[in-house]
C-alpha positions as CSV (number, residue, x, y, z in Angstrom):
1,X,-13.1,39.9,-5.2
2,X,-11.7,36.3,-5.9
3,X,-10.3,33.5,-4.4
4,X,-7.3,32.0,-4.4
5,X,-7.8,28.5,-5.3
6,X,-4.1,26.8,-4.6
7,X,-3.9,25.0,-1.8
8,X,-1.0,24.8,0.3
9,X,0.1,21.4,0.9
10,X,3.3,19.9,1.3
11,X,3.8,16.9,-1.2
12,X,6.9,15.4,0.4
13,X,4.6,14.2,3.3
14,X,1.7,11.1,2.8
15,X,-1.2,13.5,3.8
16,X,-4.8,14.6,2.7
17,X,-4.5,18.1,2.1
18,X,-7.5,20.8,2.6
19,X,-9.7,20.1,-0.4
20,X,-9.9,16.7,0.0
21,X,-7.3,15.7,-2.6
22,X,-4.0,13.5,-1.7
23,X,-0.5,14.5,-1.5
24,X,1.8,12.9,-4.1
25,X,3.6,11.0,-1.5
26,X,0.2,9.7,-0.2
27,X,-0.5,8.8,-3.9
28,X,3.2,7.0,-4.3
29,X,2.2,5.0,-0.6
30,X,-0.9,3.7,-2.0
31,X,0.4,2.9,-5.3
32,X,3.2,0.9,-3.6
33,X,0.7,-0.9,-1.8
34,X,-1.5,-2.4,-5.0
35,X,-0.7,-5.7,-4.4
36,X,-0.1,-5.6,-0.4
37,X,3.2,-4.7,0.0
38,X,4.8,-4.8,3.5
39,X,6.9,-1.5,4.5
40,X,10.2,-2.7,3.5
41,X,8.5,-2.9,-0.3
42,X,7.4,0.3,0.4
43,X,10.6,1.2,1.1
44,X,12.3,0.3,-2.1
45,X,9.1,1.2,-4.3
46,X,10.0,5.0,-3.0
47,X,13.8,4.9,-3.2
48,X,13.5,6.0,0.5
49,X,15.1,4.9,3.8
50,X,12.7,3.0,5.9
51,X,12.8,5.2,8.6
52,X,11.5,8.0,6.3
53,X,8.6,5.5,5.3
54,X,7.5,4.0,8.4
55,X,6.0,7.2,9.6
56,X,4.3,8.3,6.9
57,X,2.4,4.5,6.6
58,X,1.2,4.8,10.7
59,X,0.1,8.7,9.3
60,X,-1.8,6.6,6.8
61,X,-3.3,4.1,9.1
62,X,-4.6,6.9,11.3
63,X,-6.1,8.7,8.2
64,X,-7.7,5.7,7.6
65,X,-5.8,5.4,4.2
66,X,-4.1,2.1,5.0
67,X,-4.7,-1.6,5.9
68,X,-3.1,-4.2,7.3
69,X,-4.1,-7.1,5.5
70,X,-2.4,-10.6,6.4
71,X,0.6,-8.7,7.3
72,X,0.8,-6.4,4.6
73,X,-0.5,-3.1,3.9
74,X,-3.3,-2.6,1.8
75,X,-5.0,0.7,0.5
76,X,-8.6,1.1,1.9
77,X,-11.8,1.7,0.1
78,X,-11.5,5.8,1.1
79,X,-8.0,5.7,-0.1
80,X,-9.2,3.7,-3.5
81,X,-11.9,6.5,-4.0
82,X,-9.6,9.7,-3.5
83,X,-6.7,7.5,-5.6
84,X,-9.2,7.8,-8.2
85,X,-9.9,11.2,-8.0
């Protein structure tokens, strides 16, 4: 018998899927974010409407993923060490 290995995530959401990894749109965030960036840069780094955006960073805050730092967001040392995964 053998496993199936895919995971079933959804990449349009900023998320840490089952295995650990991120979703792309988790990635994208935290690339955005290197400097600081507040959520209007965020915004335009993504090509997406801030009202899609601003949810997904508070998801990322709660996950522990995000920062604020001085007013900006900043990617944390957990989200540095799955970025680099």
């Amino acid at each position: 018998m053998t496993s199936d290995a895919r995971i079933d995530a959804d990449e349009s959401i900023a998320a840490i899927k089952p295995d650990g990894a991120l979703t792309q749109t988790a990635k994208d965030i935290l690339r955005a974010c290197d400097p600081p960036a507040t959520e209007e840069d965020i915004s335009r780094a993504l090509v997406r409407h801030f009202s899609q955006v601003q949810p997904m960073v508070r998801d990322m805050v709660n996950l522990g993923l995000l920062e604020e730092v001085e007013g900006r967001l900043a990617p944390t040392e957990l989200a540095l060490e799955k970025l680099s995964r």
